[in-house]
Backbone as a printed PyTorch tensor [residue, N CA C, xyz], in Angstrom:
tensor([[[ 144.5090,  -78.6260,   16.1590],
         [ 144.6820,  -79.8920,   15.4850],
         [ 144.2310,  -81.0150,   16.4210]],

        [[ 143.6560,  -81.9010,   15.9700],
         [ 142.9800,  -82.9530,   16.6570],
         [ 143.9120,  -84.2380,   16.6740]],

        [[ 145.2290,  -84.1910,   16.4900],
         [ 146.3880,  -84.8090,   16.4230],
         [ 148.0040,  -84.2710,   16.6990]],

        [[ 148.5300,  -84.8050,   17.9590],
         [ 149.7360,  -84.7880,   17.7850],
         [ 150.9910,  -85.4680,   17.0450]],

        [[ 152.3340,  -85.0120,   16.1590],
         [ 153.1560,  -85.6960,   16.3180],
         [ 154.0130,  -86.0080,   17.5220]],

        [[ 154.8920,  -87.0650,   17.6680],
         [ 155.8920,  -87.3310,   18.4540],
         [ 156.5990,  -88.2600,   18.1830]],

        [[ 157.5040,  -87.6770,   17.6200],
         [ 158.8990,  -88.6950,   16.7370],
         [ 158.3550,  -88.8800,   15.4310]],

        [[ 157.9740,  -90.2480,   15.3300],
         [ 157.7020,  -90.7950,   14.0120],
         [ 156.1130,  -91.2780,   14.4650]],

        [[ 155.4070,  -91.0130,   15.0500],
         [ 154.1700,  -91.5870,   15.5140],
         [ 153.3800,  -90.4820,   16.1230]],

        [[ 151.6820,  -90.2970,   15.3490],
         [ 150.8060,  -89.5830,   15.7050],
         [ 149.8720,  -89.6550,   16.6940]],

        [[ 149.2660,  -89.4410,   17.8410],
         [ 148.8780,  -88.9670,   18.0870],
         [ 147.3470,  -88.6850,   18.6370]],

        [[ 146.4280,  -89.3120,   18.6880],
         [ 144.6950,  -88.4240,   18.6410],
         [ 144.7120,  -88.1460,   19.7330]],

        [[ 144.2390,  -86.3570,   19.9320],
         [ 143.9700,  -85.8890,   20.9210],
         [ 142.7470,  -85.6850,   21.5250]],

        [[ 141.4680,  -85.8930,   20.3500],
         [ 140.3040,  -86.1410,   20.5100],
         [ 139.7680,  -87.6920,   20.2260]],

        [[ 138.5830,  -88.0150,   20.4470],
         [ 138.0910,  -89.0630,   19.5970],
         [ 137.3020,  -88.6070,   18.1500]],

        [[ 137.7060,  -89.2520,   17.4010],
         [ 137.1680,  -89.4340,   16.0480],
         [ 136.0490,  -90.3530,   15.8950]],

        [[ 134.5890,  -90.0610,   15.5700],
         [ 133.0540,  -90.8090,   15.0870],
         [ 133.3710,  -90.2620,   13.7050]],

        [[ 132.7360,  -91.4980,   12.5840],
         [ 132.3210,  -91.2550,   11.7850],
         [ 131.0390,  -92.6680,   11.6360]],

        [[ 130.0190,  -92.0870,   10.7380],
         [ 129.1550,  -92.5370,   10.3800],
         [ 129.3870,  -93.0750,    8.8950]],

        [[ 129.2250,  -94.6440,    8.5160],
         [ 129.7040,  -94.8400,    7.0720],
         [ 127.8030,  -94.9090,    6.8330]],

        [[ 127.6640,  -94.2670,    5.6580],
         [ 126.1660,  -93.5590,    5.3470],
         [ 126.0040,  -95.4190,    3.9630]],

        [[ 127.2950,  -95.7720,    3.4250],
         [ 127.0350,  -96.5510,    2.4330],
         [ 127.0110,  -98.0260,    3.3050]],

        [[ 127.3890,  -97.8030,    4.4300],
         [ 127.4300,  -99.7400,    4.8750],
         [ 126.4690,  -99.0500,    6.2880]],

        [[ 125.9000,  -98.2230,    6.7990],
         [ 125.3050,  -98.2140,    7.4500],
         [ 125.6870,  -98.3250,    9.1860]],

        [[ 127.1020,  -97.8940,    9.0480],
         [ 127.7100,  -98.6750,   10.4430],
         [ 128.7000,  -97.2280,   10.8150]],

        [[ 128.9510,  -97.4080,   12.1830],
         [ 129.4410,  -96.4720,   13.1200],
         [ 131.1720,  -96.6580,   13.1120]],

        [[ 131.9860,  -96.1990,   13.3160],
         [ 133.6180,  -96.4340,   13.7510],
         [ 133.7180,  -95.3280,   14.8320]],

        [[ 134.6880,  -95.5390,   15.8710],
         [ 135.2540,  -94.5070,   16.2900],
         [ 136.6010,  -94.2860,   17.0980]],

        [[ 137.4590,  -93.5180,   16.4630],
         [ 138.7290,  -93.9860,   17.2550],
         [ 139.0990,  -93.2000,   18.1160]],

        [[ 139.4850,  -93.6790,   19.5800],
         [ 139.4420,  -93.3300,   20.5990],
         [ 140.6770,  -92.4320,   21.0120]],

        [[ 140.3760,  -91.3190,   21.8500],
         [ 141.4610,  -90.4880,   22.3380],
         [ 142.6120,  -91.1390,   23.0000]],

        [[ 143.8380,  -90.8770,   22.1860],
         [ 144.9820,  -91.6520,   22.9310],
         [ 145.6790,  -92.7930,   21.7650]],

        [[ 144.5090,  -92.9080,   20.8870],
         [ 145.4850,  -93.7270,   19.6630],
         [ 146.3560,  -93.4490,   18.9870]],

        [[ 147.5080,  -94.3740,   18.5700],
         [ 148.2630,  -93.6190,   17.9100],
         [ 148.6380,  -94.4510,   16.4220]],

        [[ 149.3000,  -93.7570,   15.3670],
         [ 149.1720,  -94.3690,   14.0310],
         [ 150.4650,  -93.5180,   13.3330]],

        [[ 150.8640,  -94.7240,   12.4990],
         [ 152.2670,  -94.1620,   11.9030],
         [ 151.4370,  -93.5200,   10.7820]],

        [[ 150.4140,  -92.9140,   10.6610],
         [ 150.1390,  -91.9150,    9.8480],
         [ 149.8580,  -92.2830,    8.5170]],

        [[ 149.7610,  -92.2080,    7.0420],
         [ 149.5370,  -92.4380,    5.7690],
         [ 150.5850,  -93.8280,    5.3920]],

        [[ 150.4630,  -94.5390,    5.7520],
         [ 151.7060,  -95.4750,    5.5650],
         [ 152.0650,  -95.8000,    4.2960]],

        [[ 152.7240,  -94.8650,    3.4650],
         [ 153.7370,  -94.9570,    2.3220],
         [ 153.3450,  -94.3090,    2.1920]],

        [[ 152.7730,  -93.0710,    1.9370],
         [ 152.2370,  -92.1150,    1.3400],
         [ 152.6100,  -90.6700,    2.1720]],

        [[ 152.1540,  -89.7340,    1.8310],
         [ 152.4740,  -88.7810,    2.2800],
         [ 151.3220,  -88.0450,    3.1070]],

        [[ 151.7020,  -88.0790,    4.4220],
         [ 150.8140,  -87.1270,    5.4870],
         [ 149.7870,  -86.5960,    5.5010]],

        [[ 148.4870,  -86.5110,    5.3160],
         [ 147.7110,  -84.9910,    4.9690],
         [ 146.7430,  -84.9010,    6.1600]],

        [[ 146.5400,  -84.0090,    6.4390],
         [ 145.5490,  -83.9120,    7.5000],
         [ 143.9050,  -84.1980,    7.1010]],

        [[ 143.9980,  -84.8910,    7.8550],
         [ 142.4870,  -85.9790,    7.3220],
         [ 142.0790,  -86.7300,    8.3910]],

        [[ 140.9940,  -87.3590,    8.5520],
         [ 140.1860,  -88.1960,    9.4490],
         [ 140.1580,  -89.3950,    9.0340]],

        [[ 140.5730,  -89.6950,    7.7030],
         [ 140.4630,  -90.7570,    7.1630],
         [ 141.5360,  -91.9560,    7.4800]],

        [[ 142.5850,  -91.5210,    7.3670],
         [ 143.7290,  -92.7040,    8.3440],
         [ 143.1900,  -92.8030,    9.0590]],

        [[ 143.0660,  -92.0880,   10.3280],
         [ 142.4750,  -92.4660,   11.6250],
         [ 141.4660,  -93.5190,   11.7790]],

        [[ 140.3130,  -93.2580,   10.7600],
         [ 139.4360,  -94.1910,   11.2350],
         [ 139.6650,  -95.7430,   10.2320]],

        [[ 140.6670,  -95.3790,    9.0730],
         [ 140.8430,  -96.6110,    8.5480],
         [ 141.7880,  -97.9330,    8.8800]],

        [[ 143.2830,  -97.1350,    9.7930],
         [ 143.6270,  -97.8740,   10.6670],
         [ 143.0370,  -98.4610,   12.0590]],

        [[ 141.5930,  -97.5500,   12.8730],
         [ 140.7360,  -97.8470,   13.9330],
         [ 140.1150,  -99.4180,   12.7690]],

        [[ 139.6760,  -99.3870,   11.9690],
         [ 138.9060, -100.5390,   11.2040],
         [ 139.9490, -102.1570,   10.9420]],

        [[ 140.9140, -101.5050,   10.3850],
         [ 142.4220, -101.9920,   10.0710],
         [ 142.9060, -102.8510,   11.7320]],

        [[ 142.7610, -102.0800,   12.4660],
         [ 143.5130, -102.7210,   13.5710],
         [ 142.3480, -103.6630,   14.5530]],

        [[ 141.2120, -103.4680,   14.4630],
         [ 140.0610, -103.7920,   14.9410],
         [ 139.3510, -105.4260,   14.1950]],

        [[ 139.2950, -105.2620,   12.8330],
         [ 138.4320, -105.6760,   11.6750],
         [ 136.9960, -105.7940,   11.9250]],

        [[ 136.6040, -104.6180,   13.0550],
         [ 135.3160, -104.8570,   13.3060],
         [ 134.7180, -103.2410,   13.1450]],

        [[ 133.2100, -103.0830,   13.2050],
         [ 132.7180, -101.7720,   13.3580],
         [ 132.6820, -101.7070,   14.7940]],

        [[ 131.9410, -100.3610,   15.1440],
         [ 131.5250, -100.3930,   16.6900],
         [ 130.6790, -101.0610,   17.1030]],

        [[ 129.6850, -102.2500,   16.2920],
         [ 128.6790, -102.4060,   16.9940],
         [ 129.3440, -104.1690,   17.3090]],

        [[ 130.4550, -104.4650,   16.4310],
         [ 131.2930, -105.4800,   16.8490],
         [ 131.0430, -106.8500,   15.4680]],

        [[ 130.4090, -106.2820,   14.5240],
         [ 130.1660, -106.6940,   13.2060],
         [ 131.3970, -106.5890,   12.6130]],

        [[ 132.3840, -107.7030,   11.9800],
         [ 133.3630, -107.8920,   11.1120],
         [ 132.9390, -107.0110,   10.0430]],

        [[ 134.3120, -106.4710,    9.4750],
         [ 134.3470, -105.9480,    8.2320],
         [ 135.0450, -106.6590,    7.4220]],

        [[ 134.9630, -106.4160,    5.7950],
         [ 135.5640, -107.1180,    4.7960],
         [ 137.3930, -105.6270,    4.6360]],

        [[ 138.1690, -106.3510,    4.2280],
         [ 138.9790, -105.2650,    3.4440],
         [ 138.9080, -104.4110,    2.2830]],

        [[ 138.1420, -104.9440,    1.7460],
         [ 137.5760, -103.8760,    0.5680],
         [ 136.5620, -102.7970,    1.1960]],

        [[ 135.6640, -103.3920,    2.5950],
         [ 134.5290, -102.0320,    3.1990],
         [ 135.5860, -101.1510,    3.8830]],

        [[ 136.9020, -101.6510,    4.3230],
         [ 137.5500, -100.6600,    5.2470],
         [ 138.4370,  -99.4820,    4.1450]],

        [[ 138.8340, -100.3050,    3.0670],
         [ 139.1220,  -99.5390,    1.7620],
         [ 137.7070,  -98.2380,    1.4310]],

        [[ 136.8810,  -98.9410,    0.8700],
         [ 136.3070,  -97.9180,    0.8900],
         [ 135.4470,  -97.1580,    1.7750]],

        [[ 135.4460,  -96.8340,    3.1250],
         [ 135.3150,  -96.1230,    4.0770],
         [ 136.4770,  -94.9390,    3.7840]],

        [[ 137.5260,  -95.4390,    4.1150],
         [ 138.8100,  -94.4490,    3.6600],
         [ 138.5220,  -93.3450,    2.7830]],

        [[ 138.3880,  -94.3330,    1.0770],
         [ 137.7710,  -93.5300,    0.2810],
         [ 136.7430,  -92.4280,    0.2420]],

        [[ 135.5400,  -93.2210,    0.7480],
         [ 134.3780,  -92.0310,    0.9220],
         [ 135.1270,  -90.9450,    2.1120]],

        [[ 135.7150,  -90.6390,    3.0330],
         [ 135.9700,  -89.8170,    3.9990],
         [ 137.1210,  -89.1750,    3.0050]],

        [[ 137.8720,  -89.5570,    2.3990],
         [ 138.3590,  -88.6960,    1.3870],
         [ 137.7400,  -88.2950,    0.2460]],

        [[ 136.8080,  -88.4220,   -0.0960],
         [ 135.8630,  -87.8130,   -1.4490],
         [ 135.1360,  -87.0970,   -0.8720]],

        [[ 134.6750,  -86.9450,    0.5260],
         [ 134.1940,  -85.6800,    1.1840],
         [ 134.8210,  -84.8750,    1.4960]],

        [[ 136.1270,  -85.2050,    1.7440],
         [ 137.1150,  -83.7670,    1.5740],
         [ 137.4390,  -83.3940,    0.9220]],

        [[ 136.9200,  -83.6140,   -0.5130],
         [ 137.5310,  -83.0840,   -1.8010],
         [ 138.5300,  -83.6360,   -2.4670]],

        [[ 139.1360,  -84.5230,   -2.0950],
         [ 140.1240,  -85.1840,   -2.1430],
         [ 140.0190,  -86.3870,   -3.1830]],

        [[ 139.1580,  -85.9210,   -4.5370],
         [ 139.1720,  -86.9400,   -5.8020],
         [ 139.8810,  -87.7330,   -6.0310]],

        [[ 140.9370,  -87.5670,   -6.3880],
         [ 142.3750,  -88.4250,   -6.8120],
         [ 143.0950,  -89.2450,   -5.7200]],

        [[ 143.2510,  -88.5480,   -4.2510],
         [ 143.8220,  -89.3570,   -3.5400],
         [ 142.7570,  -90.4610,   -3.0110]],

        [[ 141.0000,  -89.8100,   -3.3890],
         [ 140.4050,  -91.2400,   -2.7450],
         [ 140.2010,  -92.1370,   -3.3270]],

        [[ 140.3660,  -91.8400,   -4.9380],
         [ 140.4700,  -93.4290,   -5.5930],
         [ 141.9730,  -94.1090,   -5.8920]],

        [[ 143.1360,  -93.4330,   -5.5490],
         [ 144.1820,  -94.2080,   -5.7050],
         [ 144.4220,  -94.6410,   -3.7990]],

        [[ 143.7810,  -93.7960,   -3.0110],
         [ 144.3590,  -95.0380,   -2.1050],
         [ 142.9710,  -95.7780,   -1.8820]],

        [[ 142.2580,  -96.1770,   -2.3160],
         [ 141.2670,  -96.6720,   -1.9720],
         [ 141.8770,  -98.4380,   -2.5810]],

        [[ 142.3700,  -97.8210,   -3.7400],
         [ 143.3710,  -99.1950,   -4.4740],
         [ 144.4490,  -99.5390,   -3.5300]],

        [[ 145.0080,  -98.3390,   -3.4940],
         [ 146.6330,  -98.7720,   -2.2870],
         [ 146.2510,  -99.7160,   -1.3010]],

        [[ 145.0040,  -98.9480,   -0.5590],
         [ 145.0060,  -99.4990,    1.0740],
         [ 144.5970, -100.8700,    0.9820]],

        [[ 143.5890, -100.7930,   -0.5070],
         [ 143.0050, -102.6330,   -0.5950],
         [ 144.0410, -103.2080,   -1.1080]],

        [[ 144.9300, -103.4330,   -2.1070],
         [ 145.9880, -104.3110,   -1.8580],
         [ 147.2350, -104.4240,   -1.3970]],

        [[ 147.4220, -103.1460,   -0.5480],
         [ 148.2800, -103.2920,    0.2480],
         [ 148.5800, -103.1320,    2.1070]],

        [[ 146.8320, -103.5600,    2.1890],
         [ 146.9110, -103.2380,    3.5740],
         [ 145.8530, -103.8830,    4.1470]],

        [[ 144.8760, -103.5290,    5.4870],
         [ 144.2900, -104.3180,    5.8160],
         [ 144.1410, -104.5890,    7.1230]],

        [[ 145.1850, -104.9980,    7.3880],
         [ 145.1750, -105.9450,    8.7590],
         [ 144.5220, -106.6400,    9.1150]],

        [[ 143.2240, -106.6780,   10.1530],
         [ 141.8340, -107.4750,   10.8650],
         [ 141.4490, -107.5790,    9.2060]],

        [[ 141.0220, -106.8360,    9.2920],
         [ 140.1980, -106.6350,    8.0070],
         [ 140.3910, -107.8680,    6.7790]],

        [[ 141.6220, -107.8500,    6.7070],
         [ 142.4380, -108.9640,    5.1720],
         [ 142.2040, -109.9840,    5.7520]],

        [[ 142.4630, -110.1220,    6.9200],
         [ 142.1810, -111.6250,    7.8210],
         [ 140.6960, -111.8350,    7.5080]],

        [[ 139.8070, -111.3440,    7.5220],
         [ 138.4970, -111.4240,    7.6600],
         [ 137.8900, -112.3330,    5.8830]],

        [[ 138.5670, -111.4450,    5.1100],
         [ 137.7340, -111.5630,    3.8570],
         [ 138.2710, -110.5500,    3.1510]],

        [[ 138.7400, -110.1930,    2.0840],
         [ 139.5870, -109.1900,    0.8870],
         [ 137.3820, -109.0630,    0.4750]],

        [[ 136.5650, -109.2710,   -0.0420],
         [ 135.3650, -108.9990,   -0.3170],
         [ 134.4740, -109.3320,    0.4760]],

        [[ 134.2110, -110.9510,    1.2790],
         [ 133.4560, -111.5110,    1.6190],
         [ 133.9940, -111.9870,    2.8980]],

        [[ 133.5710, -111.7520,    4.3390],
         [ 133.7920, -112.6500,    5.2720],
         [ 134.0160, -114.1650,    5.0570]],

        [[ 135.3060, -114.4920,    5.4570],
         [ 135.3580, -115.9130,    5.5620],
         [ 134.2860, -116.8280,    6.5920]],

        [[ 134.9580, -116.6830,    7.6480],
         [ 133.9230, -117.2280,    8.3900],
         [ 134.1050, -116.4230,    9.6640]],

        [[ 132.7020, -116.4480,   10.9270],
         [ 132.6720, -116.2100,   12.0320],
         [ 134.2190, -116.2910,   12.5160]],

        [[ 135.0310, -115.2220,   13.1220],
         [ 136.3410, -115.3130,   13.7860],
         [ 135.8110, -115.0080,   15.3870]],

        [[ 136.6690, -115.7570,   16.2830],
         [ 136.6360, -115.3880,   17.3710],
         [ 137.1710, -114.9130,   18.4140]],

        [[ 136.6960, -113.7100,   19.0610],
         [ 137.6690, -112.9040,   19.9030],
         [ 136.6230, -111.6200,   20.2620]]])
């Protein structure tokens, strides 16, 4: 497993790359992060938290380009529709966009607000 628990908090024991093929941009979350896991939802072993809270906690890609909350939504999504995972990638693809976010919601729910700095 490419994740530990400990207590109530997971874990990466590797780093996680993914390539988003629809926005053209890199993520990758680094060995040693940790994430309260599916937040309201239930657990599943997936790559997709990982890199949607790396986006979520960041609001940037790797190359340091802001993301909107709806691209970090559906990043999630697509990494769950490649796992087969039909149903859970279009209901959290809804969940995570209106109920989550972080960098990301700050940025723009569709559209970058403006240049942020940091």
């Amino acid at each position: 497993m490419f994740y530990e628990r400990v207590g109530d908090i997971y874990i990466l024991k590797y780093p996680i790359s993914y390539h988003s093929t629809r926005y053209g941009k890199d993520v990758e979350a680094a060995a040693g992060m940790e994430s309260d896991g599916a937040t309201g939802a239930r657990d599943i072993f997936s790559e997709s938290w990982w890199i949607h809270d790396q986006l979520c906690d960041t609001g940037k890609w790797e190359d340091g380009e802001l993301l909107t909350n709806w691209q970090a939504s559906r990043v999630l999504s697509d990494i769950l529709w490649s796992e087969g995972r039909y149903f859970r990638a279009v209901y959290w693809l809804f969940a995570t966009f209106l109920g989550g976010g972080g960098e990301c919601r700050k940025n723009g729910m569709f559209w970058i607000k403006k240049k942020r700095k940091k």
